[in-house]
BAFI-3210 file (N, C-alpha, C; in Angstrom, 3 decimals, decimal comma, padded with zeros to 6 digits):
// residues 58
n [1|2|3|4|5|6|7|8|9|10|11|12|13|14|15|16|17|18|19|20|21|22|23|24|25|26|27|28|29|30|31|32|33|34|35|36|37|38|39|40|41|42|43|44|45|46|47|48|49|50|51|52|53|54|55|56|57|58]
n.u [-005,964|-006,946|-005,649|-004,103|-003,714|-001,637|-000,771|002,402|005,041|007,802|009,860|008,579|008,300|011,295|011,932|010,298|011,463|013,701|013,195|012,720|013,893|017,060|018,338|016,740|013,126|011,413|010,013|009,237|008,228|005,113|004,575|005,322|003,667|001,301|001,634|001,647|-001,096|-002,258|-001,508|-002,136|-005,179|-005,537|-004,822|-006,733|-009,264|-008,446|-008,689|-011,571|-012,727|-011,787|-013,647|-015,899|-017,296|-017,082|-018,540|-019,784|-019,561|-017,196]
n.v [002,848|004,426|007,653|008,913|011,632|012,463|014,142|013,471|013,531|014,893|013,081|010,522|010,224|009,695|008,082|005,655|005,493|004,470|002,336|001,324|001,488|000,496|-002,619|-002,457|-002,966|-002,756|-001,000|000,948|003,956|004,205|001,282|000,681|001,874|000,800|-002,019|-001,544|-000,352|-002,694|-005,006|-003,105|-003,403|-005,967|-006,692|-004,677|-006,287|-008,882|-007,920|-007,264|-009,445|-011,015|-009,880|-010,271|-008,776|-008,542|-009,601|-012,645|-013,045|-011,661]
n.w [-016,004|-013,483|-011,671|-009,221|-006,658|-003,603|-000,758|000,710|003,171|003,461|004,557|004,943|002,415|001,679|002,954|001,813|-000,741|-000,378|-000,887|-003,438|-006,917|-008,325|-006,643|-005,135|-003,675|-005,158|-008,665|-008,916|-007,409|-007,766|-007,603|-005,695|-003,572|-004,698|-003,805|-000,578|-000,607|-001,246|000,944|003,025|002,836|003,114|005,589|006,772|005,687|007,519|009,712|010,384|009,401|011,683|013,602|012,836|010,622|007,982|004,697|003,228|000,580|-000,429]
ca.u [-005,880|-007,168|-004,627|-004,563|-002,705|-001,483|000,503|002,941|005,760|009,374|010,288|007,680|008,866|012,509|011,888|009,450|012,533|014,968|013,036|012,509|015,387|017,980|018,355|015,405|012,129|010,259|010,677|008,976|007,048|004,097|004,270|005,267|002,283|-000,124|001,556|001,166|-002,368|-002,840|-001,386|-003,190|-006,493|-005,305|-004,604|-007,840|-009,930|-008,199|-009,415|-012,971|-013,078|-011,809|-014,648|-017,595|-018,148|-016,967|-019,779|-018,695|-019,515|-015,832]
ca.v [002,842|005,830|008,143|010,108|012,911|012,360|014,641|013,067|014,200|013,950|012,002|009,398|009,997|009,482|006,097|005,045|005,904|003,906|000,773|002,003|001,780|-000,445|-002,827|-001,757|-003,955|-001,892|-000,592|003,084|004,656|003,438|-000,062|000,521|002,302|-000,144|-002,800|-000,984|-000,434|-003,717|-005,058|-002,776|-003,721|-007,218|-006,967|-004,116|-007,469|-009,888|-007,507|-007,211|-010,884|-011,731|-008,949|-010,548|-007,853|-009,410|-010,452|-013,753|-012,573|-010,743]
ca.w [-014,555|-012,554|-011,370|-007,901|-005,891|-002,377|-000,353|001,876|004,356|002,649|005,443|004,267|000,587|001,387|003,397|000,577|-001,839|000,028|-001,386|-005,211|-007,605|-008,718|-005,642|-003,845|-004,003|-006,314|-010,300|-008,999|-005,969|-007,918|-007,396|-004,346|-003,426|-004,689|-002,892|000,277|-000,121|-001,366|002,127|003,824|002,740|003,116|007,029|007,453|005,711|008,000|011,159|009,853|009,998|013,015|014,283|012,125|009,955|006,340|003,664|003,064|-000,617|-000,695]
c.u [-006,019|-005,792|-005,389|-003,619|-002,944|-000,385|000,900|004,271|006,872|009,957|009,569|008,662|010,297|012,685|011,447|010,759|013,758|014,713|012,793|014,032|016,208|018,398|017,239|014,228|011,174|010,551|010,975|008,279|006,063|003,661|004,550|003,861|001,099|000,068|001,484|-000,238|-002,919|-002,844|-001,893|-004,743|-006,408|-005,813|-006,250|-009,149|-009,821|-008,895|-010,882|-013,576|-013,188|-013,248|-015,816|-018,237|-017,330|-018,342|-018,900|-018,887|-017,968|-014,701]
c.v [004,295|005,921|008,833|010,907|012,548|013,513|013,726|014,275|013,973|013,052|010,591|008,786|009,654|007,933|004,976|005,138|004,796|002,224|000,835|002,039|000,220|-000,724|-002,566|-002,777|-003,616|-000,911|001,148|002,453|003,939|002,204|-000,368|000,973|001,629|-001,106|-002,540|-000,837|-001,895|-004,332|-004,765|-003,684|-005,197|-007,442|-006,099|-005,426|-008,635|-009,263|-007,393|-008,530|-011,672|-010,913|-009,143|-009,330|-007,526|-009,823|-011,808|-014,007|-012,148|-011,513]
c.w [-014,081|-012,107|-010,116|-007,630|-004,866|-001,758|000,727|002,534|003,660|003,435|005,601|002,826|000,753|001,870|002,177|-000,463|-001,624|-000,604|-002,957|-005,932|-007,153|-007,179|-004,639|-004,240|-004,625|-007,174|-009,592|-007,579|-006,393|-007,440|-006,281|-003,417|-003,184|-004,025|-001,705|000,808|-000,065|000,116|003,084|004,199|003,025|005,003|007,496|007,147|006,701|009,747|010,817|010,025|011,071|014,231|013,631|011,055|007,870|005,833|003,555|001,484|-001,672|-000,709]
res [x|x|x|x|x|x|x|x|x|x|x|x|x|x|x|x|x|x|x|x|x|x|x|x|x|x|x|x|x|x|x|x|x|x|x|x|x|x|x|x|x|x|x|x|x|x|x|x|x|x|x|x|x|x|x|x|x|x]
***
């Protein structure tokens, strides 16, 4: 799995933190991360659609 670098804001990173860890809804940052983008891309696909501009390939 490719790896990246992001900078964020610690005030990002400490919110993002508050859900990570024992009790929290995610192992690491990582998986938090990807579910984030995943989501993302979920909702930026669901506006693309409603605006006609989906392949209907995808």
């Amino acid at each position: 799995m490719p790896k990246i670098s992001v900078e964020v804001p610690q005030e990002l990173l400490d919110d993002l933190d508050d859900h990570v860890g024992g009790g929290g809804k995610f192992v690491n940052r990582s998986e938090a991360i990807r579910a984030s983008i995943r989501k993302t891309l979920d909702q930026l696909d669901e506006i693309d659609a409603r605006h006609g501009r989906l392949d209907d390939e995808q």
